[in-house]
PDB file of N, CA, C and O in Angstrom:
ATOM      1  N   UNK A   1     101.810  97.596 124.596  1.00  0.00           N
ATOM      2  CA  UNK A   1     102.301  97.138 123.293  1.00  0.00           C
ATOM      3  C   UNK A   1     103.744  96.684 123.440  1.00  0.00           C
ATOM      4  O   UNK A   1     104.626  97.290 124.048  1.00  0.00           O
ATOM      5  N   UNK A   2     103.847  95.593 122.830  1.00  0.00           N
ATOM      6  CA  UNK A   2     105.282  95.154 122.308  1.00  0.00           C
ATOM      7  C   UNK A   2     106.151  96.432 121.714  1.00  0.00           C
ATOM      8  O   UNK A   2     105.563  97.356 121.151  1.00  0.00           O
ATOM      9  N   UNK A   3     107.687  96.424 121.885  1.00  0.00           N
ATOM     10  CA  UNK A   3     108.621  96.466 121.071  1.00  0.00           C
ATOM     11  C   UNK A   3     108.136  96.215 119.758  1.00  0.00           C
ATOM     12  O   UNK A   3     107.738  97.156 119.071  1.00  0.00           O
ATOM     13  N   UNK A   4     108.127  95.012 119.325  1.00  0.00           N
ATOM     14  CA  UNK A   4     108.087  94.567 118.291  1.00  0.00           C
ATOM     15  C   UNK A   4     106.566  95.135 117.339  1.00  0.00           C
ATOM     16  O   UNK A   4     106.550  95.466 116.154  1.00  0.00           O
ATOM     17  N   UNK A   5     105.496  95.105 118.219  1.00  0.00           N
ATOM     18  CA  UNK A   5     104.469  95.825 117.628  1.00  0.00           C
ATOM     19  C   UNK A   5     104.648  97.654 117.482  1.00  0.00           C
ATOM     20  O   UNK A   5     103.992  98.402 116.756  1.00  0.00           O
ATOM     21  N   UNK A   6     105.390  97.890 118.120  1.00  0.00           N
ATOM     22  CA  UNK A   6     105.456  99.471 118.201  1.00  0.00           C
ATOM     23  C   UNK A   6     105.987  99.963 117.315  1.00  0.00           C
ATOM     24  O   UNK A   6     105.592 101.024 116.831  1.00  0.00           O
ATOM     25  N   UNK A   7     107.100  99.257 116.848  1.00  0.00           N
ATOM     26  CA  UNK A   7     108.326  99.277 115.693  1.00  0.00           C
ATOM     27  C   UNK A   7     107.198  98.948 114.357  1.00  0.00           C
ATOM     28  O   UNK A   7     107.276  99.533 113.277  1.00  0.00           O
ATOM     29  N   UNK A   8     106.520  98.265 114.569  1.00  0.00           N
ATOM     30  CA  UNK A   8     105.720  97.775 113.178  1.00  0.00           C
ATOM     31  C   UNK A   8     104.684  98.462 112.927  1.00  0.00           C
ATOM     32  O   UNK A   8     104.420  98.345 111.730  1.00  0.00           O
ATOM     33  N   UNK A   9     103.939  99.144 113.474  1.00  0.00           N
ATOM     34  CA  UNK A   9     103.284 100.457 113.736  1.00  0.00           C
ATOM     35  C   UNK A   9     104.069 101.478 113.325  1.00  0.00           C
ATOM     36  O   UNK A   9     103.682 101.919 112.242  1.00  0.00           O
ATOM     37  N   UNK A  10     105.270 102.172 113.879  1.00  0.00           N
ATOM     38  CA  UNK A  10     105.648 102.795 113.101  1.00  0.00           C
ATOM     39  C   UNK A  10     106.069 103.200 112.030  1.00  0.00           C
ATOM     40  O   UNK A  10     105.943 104.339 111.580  1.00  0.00           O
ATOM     41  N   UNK A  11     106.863 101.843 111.305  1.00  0.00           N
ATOM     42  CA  UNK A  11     107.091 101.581 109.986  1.00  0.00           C
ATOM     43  C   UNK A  11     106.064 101.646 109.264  1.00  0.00           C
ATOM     44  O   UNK A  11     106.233 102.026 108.105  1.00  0.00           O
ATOM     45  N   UNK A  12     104.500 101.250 109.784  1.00  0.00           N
ATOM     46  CA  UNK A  12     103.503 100.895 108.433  1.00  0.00           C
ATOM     47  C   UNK A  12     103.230 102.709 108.722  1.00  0.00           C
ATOM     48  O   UNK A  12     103.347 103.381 107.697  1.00  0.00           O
ATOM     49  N   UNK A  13     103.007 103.218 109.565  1.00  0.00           N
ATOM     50  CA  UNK A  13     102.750 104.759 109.420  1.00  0.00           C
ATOM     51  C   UNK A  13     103.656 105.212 108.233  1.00  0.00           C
ATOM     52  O   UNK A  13     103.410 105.266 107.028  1.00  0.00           O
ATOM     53  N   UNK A  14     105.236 105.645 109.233  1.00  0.00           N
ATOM     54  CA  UNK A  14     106.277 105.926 107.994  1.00  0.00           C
ATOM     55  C   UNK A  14     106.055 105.807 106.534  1.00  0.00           C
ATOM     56  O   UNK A  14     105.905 106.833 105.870  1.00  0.00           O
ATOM     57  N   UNK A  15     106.020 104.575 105.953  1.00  0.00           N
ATOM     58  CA  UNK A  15     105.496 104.046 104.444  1.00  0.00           C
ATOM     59  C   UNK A  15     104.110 104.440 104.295  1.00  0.00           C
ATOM     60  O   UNK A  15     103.915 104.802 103.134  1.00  0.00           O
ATOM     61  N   UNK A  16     103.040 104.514 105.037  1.00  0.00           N
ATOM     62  CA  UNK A  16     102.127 105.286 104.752  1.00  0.00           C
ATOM     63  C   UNK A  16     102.373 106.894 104.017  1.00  0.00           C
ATOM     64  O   UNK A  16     102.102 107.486 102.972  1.00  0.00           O
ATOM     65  N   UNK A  17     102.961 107.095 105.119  1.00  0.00           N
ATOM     66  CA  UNK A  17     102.870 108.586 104.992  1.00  0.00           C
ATOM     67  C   UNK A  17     104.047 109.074 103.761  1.00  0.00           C
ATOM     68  O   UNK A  17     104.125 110.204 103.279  1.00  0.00           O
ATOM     69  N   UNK A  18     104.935 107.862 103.410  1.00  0.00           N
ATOM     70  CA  UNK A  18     105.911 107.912 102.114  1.00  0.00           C
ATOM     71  C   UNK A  18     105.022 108.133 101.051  1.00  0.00           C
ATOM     72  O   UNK A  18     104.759 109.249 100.603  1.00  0.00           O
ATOM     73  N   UNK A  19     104.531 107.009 100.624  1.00  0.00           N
ATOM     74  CA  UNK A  19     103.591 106.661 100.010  1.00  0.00           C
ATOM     75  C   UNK A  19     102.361 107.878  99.297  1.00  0.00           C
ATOM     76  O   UNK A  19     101.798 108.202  98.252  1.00  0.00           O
ATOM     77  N   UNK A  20     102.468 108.160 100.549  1.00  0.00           N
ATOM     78  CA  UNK A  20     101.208 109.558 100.000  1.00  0.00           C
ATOM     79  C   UNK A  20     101.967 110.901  99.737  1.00  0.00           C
ATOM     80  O   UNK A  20     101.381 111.858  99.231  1.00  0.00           O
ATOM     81  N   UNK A  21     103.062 110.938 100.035  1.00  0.00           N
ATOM     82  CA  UNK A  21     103.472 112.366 100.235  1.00  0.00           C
ATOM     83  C   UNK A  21     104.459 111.900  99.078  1.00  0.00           C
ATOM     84  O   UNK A  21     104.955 113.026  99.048  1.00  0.00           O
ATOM     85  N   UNK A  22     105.162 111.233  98.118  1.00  0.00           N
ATOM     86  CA  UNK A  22     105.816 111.055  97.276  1.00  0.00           C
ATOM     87  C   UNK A  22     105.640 110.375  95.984  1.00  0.00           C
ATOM     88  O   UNK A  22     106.331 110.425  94.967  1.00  0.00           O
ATOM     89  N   UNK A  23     104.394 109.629  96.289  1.00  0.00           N
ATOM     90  CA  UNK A  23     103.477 109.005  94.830  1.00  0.00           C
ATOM     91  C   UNK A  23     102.350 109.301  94.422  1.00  0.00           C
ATOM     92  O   UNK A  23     102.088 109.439  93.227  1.00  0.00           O
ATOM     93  N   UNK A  24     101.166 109.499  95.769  1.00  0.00           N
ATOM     94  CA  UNK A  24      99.859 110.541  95.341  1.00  0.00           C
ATOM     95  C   UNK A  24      99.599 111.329  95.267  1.00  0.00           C
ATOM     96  O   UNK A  24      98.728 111.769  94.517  1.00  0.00           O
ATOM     97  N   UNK A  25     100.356 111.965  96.150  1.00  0.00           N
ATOM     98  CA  UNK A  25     100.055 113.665  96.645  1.00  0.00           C
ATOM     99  C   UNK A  25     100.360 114.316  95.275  1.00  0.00           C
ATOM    100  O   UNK A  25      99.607 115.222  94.918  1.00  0.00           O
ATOM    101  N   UNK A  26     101.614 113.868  94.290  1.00  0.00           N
ATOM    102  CA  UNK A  26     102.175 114.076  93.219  1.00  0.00           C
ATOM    103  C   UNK A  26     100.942 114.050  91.754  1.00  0.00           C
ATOM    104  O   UNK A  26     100.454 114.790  90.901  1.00  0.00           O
ATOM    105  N   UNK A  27     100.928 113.067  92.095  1.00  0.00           N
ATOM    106  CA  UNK A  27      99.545 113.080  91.466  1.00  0.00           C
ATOM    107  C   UNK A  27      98.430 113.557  90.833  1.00  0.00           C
ATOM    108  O   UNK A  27      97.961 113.437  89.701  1.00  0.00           O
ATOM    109  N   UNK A  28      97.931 114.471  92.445  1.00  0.00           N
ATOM    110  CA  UNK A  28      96.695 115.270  92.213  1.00  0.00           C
ATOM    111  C   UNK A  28      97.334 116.673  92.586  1.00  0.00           C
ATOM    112  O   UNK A  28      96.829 117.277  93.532  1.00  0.00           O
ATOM    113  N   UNK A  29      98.426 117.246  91.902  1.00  0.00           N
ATOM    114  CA  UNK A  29      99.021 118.448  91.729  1.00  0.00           C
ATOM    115  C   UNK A  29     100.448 118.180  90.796  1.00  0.00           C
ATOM    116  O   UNK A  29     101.648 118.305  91.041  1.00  0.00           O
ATOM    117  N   UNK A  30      99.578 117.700  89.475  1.00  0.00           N
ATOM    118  CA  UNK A  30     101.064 116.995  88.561  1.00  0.00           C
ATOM    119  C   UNK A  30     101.761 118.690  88.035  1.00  0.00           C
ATOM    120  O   UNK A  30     102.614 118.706  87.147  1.00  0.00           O
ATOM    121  N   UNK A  31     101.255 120.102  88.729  1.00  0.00           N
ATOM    122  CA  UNK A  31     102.212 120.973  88.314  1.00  0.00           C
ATOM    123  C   UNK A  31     103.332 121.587  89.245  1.00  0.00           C
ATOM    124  O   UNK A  31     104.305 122.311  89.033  1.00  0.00           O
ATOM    125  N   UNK A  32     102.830 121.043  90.271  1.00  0.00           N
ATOM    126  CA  UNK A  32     104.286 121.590  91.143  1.00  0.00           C
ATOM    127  C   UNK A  32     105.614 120.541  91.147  1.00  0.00           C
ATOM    128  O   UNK A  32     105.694 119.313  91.134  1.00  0.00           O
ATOM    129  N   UNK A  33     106.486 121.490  91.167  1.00  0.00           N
ATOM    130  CA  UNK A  33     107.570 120.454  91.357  1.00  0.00           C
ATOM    131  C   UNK A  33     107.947 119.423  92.310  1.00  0.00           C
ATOM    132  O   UNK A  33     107.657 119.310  93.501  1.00  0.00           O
ATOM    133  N   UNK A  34     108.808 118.532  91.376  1.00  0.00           N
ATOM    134  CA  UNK A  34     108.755 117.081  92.571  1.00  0.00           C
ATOM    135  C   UNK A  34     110.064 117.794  93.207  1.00  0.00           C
ATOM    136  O   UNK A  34     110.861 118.689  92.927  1.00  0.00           O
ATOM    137  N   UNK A  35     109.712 116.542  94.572  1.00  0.00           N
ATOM    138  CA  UNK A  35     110.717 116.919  96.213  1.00  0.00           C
ATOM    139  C   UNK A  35     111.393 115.583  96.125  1.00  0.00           C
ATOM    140  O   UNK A  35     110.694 114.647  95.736  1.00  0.00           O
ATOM    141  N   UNK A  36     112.376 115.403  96.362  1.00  0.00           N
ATOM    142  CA  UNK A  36     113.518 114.816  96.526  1.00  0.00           C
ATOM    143  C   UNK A  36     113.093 113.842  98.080  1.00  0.00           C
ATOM    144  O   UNK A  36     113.210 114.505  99.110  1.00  0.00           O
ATOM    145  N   UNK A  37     112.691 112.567  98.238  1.00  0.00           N
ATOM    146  CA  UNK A  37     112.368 111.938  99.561  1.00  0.00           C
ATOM    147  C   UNK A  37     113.276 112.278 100.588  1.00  0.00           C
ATOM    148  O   UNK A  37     114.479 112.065 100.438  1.00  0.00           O
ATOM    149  N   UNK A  38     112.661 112.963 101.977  1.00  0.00           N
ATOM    150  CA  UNK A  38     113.554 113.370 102.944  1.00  0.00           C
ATOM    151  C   UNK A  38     114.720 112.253 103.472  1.00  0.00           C
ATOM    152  O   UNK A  38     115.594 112.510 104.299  1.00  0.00           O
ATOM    153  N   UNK A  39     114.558 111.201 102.923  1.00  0.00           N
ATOM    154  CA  UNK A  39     115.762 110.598 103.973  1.00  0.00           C
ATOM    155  C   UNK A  39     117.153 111.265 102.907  1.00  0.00           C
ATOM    156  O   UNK A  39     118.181 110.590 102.861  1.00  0.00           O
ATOM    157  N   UNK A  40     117.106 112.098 102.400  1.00  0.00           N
ATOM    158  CA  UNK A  40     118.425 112.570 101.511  1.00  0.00           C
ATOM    159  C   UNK A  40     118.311 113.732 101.606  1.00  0.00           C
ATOM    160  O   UNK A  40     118.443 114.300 100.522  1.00  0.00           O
ATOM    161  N   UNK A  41     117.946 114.948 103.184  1.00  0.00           N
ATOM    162  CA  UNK A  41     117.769 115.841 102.843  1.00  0.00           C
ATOM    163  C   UNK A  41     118.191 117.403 102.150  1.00  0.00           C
ATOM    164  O   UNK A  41     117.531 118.308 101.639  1.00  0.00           O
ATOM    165  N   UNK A  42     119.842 117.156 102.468  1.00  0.00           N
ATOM    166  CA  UNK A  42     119.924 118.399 101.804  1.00  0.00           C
ATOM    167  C   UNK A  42     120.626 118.146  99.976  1.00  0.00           C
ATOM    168  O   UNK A  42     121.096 119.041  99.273  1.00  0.00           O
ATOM    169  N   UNK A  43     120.478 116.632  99.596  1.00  0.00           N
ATOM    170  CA  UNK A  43     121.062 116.759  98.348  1.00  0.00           C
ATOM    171  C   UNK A  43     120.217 117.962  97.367  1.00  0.00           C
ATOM    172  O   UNK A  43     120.872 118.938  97.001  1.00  0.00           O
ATOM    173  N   UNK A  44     118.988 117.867  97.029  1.00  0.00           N
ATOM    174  CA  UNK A  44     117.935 119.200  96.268  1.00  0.00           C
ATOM    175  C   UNK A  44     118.598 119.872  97.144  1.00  0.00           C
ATOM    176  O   UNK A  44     119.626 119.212  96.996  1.00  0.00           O
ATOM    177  N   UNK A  45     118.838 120.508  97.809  1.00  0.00           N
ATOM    178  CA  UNK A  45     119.732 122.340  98.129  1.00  0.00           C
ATOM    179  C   UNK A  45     120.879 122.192  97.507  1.00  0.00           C
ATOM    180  O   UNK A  45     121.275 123.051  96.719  1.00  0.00           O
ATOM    181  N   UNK A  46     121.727 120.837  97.832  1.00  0.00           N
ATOM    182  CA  UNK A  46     123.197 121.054  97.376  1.00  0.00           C
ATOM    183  C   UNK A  46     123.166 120.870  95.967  1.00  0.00           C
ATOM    184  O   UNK A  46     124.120 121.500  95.510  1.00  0.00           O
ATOM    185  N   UNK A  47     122.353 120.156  94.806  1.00  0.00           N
ATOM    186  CA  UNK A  47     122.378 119.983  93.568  1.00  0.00           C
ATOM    187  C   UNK A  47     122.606 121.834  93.042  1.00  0.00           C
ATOM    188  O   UNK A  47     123.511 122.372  92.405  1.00  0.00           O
ATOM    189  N   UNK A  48     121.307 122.400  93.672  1.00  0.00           N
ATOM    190  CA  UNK A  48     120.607 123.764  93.085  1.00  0.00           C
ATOM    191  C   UNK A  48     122.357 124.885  93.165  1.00  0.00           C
ATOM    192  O   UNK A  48     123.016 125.509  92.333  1.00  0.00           O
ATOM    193  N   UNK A  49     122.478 124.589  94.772  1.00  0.00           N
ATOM    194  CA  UNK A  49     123.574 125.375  95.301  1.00  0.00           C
ATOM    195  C   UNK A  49     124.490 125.068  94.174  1.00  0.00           C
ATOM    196  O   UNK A  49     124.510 125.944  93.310  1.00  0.00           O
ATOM    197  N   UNK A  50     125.019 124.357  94.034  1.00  0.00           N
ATOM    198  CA  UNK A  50     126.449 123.885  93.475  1.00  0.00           C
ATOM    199  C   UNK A  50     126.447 124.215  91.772  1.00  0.00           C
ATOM    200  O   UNK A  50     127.449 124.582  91.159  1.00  0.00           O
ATOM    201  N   UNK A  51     125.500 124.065  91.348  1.00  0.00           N
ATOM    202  CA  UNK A  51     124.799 124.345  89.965  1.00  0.00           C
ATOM    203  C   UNK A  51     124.932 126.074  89.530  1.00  0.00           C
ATOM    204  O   UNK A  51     125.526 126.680  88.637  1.00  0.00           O
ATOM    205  N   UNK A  52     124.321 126.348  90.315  1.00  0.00           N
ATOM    206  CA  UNK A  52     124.134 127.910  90.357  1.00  0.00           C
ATOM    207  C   UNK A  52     123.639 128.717  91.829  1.00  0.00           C
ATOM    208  O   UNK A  52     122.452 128.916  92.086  1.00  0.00           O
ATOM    209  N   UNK A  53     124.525 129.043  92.534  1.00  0.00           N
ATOM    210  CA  UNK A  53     124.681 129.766  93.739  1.00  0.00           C
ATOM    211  C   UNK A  53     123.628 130.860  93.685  1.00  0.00           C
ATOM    212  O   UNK A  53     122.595 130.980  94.344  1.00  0.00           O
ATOM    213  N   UNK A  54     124.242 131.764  92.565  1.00  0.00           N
ATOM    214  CA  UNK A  54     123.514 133.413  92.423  1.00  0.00           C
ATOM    215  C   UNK A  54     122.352 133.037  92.735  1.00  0.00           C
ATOM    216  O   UNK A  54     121.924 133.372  93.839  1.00  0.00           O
ATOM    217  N   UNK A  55     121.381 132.099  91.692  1.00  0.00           N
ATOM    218  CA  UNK A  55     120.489 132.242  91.590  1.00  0.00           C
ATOM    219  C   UNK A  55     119.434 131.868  93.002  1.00  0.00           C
ATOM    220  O   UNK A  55     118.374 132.381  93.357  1.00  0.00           O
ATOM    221  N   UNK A  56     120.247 130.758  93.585  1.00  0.00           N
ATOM    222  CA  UNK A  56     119.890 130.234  95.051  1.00  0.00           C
ATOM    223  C   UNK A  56     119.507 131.774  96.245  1.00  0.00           C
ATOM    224  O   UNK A  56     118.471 132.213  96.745  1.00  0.00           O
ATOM    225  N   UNK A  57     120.546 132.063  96.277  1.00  0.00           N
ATOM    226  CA  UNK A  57     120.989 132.899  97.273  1.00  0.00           C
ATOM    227  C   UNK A  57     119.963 134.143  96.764  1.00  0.00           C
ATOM    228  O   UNK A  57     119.310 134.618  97.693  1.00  0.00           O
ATOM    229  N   UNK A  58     119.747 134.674  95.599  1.00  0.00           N
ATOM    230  CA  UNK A  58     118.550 135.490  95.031  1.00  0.00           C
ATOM    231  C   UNK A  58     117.042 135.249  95.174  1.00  0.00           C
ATOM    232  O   UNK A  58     116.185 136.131  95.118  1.00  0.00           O
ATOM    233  N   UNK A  59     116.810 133.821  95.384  1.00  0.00           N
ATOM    234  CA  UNK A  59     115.556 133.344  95.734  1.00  0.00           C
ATOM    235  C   UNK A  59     115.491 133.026  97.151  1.00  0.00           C
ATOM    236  O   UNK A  59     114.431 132.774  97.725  1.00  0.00           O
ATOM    237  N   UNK A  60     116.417 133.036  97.606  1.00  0.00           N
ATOM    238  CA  UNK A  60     116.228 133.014  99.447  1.00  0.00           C
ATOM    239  C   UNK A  60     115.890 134.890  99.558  1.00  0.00           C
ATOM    240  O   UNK A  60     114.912 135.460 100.042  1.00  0.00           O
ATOM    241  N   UNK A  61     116.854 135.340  99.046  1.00  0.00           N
ATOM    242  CA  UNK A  61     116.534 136.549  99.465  1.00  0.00           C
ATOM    243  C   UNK A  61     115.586 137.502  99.160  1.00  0.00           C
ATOM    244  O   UNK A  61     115.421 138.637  99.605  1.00  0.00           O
ATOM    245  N   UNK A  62     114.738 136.595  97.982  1.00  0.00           N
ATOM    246  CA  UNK A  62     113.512 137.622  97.462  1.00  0.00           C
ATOM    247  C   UNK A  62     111.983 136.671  98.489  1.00  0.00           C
ATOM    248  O   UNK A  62     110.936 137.236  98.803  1.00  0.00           O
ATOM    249  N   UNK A  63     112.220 135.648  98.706  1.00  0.00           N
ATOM    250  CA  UNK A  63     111.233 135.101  99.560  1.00  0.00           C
ATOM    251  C   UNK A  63     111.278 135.753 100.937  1.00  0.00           C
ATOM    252  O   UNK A  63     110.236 136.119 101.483  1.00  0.00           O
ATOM    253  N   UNK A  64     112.814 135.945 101.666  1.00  0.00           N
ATOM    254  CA  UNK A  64     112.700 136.128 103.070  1.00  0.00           C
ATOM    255  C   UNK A  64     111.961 137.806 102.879  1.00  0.00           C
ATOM    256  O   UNK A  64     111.386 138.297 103.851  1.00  0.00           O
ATOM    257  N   UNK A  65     112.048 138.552 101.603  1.00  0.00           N
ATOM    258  CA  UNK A  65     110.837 139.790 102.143  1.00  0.00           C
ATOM    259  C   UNK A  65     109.807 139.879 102.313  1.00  0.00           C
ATOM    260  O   UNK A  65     109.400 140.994 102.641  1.00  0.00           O
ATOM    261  N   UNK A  66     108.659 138.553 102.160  1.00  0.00           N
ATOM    262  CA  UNK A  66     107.681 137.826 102.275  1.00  0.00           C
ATOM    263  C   UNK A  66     107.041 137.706 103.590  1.00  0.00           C
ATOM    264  O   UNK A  66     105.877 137.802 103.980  1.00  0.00           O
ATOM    265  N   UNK A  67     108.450 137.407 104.288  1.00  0.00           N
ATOM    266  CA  UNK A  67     108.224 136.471 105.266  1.00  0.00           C
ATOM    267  C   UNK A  67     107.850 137.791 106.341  1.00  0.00           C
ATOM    268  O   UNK A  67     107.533 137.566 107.509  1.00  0.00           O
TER     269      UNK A  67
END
């Protein structure tokens, strides 16, 4: 394969996989909350963080007894 085909292959994957994981997937589970598209990944942590810390730092720490 080409450069040029490999690159275009990957892009139509990429947007595939955008596509489903940020417009359909949403969709057919309209009750969970929406995710923020990864190419911006830590703005959703820093919004939550900056907003209200306590409450952040309380839900990390009641999940990690889960884990």
């Amino acid at each position: 394969m080409s450069f040029l085909s490999s690159t275009l292959l990957l892009f139509v994957a990429w947007i595939t996989w955008r596509v489903w994981r940020f417009t359909l997937s949403p969709l057919t589970r309209p009750h969970d909350p929406k995710e923020l598209p990864y190419t911006i990944p830590f703005v959703g942590h820093a919004i939550s963080l900056f907003s209200n810390s306590t409450v952040v730092l309380t839900k990390g720490w009641y999940i990690s007894e889960f884990l």
